[in-house]
C-alpha positions as CSV (number, residue, x, y, z in Angstrom):
1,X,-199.0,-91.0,-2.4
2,X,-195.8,-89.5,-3.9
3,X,-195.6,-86.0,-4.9
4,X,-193.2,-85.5,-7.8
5,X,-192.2,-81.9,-8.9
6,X,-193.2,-81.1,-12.6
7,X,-189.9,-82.0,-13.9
8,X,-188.6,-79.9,-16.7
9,X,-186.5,-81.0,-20.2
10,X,-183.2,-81.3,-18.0
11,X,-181.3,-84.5,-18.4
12,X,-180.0,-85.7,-15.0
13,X,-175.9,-84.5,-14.5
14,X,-174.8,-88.4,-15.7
15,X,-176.1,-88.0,-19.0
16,X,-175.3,-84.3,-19.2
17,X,-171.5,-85.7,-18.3
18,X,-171.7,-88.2,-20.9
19,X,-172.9,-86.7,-23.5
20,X,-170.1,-83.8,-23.2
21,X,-167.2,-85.9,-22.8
22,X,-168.7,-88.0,-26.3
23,X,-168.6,-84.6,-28.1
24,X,-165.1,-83.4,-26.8
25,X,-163.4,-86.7,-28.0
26,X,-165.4,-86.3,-31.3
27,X,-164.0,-82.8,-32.0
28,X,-160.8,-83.8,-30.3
29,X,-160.3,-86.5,-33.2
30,X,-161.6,-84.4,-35.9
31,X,-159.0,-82.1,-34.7
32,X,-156.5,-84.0,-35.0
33,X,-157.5,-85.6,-38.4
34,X,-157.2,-81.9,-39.3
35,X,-154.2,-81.5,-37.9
36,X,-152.2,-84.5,-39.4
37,X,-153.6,-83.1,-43.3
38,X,-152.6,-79.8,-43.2
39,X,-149.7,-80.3,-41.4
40,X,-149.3,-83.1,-44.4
């Protein structure tokens, strides 16, 4: 029998990796997209 700790809403560190480096280039290219129209 294996005894598994109640585990709790955390994502392991992989996804949690993942899923931060998806939003950073997504505000990294709206950034930019920004950028380039006001800079016109």
């Amino acid at each position: 029998m294996v005894v598994t700790p109640p585990t709790t809403s955390v994502p392991e560190p992989a996804s949690i990796f993942g899923l931060l480096a998806v939003s950073a280039f997504g505000v990294n290219s709206i950034a930019k997209r920004k950028y380039k129209t006001i800079r016109g």
